[in-house]
C-alpha positions, 0 to 999 in steps of 0.5 A: 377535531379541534386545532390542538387535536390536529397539532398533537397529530402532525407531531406524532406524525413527525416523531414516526419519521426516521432519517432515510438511511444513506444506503438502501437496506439488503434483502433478503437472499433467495435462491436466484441471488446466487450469482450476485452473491458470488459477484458480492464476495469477488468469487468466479461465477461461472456464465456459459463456461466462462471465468468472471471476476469481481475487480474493486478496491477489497477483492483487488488485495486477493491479487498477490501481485496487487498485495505485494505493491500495495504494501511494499510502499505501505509498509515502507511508508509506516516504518520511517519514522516522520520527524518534527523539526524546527529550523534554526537562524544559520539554517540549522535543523534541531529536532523539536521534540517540545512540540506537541505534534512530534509525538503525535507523529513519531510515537503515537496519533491516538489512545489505541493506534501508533504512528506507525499504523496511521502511516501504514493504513493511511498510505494503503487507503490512498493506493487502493482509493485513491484517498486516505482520510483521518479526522483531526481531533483538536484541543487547546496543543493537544492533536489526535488523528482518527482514520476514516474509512475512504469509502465513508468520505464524499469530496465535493467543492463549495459553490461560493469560495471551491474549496472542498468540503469534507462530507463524512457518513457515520455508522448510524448513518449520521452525515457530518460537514467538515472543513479542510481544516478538519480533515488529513486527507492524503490524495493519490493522483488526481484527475479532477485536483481535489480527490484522488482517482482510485488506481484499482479502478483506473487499472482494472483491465490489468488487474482483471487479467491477473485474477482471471489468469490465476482463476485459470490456472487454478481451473487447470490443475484442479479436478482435472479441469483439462483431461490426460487424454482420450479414450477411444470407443468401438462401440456404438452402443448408448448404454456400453458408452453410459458405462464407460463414462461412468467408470473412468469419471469414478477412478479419475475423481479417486486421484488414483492414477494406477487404478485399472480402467475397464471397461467394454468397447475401449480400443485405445487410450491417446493421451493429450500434451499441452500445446504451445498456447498452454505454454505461454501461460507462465509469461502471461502471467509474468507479464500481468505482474509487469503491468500491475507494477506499472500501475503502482510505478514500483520496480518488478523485483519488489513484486518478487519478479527477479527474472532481471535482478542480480547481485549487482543491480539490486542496490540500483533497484532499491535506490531507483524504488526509494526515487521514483515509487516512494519519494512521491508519496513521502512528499504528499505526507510532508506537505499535508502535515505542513498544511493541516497540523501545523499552523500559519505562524508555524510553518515558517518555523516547523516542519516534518521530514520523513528518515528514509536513510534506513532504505539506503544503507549499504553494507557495513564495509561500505558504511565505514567508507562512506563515513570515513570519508564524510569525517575527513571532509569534514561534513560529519564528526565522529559522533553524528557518524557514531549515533546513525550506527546506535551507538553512543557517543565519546568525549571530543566526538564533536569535534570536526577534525580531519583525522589524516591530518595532525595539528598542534595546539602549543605554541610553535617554536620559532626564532623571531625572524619566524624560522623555527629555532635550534632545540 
């Protein structure tokens, strides 16, 4: 075999090789994998009688109370609306709807997903990961943002200058290298100060509990898991007590509960009541909604836990959720704008700014007293009052006058010692 023989070899060699896939490829299922399919789709699988579930970051929204605190901050998060700004020489703010990123933000991040839907997604990846990533899409003043699937991301610091390096896996198994710069990456709380820690998985054991609660009671009521009562027998013989249980185990699967149970050797049927154990079921569960909404830092009435909530205080409560639940995330999609899509020479000048009056507004009563009194202190004129209702503006709505006050623009009639003059 000549040398060329031997080249043309090793390159078809090399040809024959494939990049190793990032994840190793499932086997096929067999009949013993049944109980880690059952762990795979989060479903109970029954060990020695127990109930066991599957917490992670997809089968944790199967838990409502998970749900319901993931998308109260989601949701709330994706319908405010996020505005450009520019800020003016006497420290004014115009909003700067000639920047190119206004629209990004306000309308649209994409050909096919709005703003609205970025901020939504964005925000339940980071409270479910811990992270929410999108990939920043330049050219020349045109910006795009595409969302990455946080389980797709891998976060590690560079060596020589620690700044953290953004390792991201396609769907071909293709691994790219991205910078800061490249990446939106909205993090959650951080233990280690460049990726957020997944709540779910700092939060397990609650969610656990929740799930496993529910697994119960499902178990409960379904198939008479616990029995209406005993039936005691006079007989000790195996076949009469064979029948016996074939019998009631026939008229209790029918869900008949009139049917007529017959049987040979029965003496008397004594029902079971539900202990006080039983009865504390309800307030387990109460109280595992109580710490999921811990774990989310959201108020229980926005779980739709209203064993608290009255008229009064419901206003206190959406104000304390706008505060302490919402307010921090707003803050984290502020500054990562002002970081990745503004530049160093903008940022001075540029900056966005989250809308969140729309979770503050009071009844229309109330409304008409606040603005009454912020135009006659003059900190709002008519027609700013007028555009925060929808509604258009009016000649000389710009003025800022005190409406309980009169004042005359013609010259005052006066002596000339300064006293006023007889008509």
């Amino acid at each position: 075999m000549g040398i060329f023989d031997l080249f043309r070899r090793n390159r078809e060699a090399a040809d024959e090789v494939k990049a190793a896939p990032s994840r190793p490829a499932p086997s096929p299922l067999t009949s013993t994998d049944a109980a880690w399919l059952w762990q795979l789709i989060g479903a109970p699988a029954s060990d020695a009688g127990t109930l066991q579930v599957t917490v992670n970051e997809e089968t944790a929204m199967n838990c409502t109370a998970v749900r319901a605190a993931v998308q109260a901050i989601a949701e709330a998060v994706g319908q405010l609306p996020l505005v450009t700004y520019k800020r003016g020489e006497d420290g004014a703010k115009d909003r700067a709807t000639d920047h190119p990123i206004y629209s990004v933000l306000r309308n649209r991040v994409s050909e096919i997903h709005s703003a609205q839907w970025f901020k939504e997604q964005l925000t339940r990846d980071a409270l479910l990961y811990g992270n929410g990533y999108a990939l920043i899409n330049r050219s020349g003043d045109y910006v795009e943002l595409w969302r990455l699937s946080p389980a797709a991301v891998t976060v590690e610091l560079d060596q020589i200058t620690w700044a953290p390096v953004y390792k991201v896996r396609h769907g071909d198994n293709r691994e790219t290298i991205y910078q800061p710069s490249e990446i939106f990456h909205l993090m959650g709380p951080s233990l280690n100060g460049y990726s957020g820690a997944s709540p779910i998985q700092q939060g397990k054991g609650a969610i656990e509990l929740a799930m496993l609660l529910e697994e119960h009671g499902k178990a409960l009521f379904r198939n008479r898991a616990r029995p209406d009562g005993l039936f005691s027998l006079e007989t000790s013989n195996k076949e009469a007590t064979t029948a016996n249980r074939d019998g009631l185990k026939t008229a209790l699967a029918g869900r008949n509960n009139y049917s007529a149970l017959i049987g040979v050797g029965i003496a008397k049927y004594i029902p079971i009541s539900f202990t006080s154990v039983d009865s504390q079921f309800l307030e387990l569960r109460r109280f595992s909604v109580t710490e999921i909404a811990r774990l989310f830092r959201v108020p229980p009435h926005m779980l739709f836990d209203l064993e608290r909530g009255t008229w009064a205080n419901t206003s206190e409560m959406g104000a304390e959720f706008l505060t302490y639940s919402l307010r921090p995330w707003l803050a984290r999609w502020e500054n990562e704008v002002a970081m990745k899509l503004f530049s160093e020479a903008e940022r001075d000048t540029y900056f966005a700014e989250f809308l969140a009056d729309d979770l503050t507004r009071m009844d229309i009563a109330a409304r008409a007293d606040a603005y009454g009194k912020l135009i006659t202190a003059r900190v709002l004129n008519p027609n700013e009052a007028r555009a925060r209702e929808n509604l258009p503006p009016y000649a000389d709505g710009k003025a800022f006058v005190n409406p309980n006050t009169t004042s005359s623009t013609s010259p005052d009639n006066r002596n000339n010692d300064g006293l006023p003059g007889n008509a």
